[in-house]
N, C-alpha and C positions, 0 to 999 in steps of 0.2 A: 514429551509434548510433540503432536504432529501436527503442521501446519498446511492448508491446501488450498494452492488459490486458485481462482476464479474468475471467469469476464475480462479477461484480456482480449484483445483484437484490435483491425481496424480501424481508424475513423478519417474523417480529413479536421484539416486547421480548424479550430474554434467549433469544432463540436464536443461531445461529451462520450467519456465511457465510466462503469463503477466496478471495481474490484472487489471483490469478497475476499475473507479469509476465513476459513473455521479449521477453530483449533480443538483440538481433542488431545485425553490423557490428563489433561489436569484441568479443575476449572479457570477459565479465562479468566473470571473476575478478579484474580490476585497476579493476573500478569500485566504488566508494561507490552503495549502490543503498536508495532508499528510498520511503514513500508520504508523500502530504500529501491533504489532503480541503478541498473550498472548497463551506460548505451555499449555499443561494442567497442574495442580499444582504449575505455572508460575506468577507475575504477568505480566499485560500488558507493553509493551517496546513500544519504538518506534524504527521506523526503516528509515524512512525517511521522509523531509518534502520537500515541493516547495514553495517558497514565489509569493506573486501576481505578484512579478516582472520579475523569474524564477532562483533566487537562491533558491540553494539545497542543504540539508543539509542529512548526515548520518550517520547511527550507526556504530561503527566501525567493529562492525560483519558482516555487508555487505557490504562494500567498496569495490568497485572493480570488483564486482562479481552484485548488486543493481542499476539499474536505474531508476530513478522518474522522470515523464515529465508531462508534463500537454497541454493540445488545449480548450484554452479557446472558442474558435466557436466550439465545443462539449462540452462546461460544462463537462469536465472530464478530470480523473486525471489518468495515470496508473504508473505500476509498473514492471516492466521488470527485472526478477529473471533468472540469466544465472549461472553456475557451484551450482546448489544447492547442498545442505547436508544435512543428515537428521536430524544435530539439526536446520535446518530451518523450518521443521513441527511446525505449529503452525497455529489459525487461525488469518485472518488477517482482520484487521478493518481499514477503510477509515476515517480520520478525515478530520475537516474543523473550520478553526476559521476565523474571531470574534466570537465570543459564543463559544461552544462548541458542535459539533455536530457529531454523531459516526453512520456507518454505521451498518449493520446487520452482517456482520461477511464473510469472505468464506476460508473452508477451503482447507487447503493446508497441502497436504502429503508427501514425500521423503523419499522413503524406500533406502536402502542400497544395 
C-alpha cells in the first residue's frame, strides 16, 4: 500500500486547510485509514481515524474543530482542519491498516 499526501501548508490562527490522501496498491475500502501529526521534539499522536465502514474516531485536541472522511471511488482519505491553532503545527502523516503503512509526511504550519 502507498500512501501520499497532500494540502499541507500555511495558514494563520482559526483558518482552515484540508489534507488528502490517496492510497494505491490495494483497495481503500477494506482499509482502516487515518491521520496522526508528530510537532518537532513531539512524539507521533494520532488525530483521527475512519473505519472501512465510516466510523470516526478523534483526538480530543481536535473535536469539533477536525473532519475525517474518506470516498472510496477516489482511494482517498482527507482531512478537514477548520479554527486551527498554532499548537496544531505539526507534520502530518496518513495512516492505513491491516499492516501498517505511513505516508511521507506534509507539513502544516499556524502561525499566530
Amino acid at each position: 500500500v502507498q500512501l501520499v499526501e497532500s494540502g499541507g501548508g500555511l495558514a494563520q490562527a482559526g483558518g482552515s486547510l484540508r489534507l488528502s490522501c490517496a492510497a494505491s496498491g490495494t483497495r481503500s475500502s477494506i482499509l482502516v485509514l487515518g491521520w496522526y501529526r508528530q510537532a518537532p521534539g513531539n512524539e507521533r499522536v494520532h488525530v483521527a481515524t475512519i473505519s472501512s465502514g465510516g466510523v470516526t474516531n478523534y483526538a480530543d485536541s481536535v473535536k469539533g474543530r477536525f473532519t475525517i472522511s474518506r470516498d472510496n471511488s477516489r482511494n482517498t482519505v482527507y482531512l478537514q482542519m477548520n479554527s486551527l491553532k498554532p499548537e496544531d503545527t505539526a507534520v502530518y502523516y496518513c495512516y492505513a491498516r491491516p499492516g501498517s503503512f505511513w505516508g511521507q509526511g506534509t507539513q502544516v504550519t499556524v502561525s499566530s
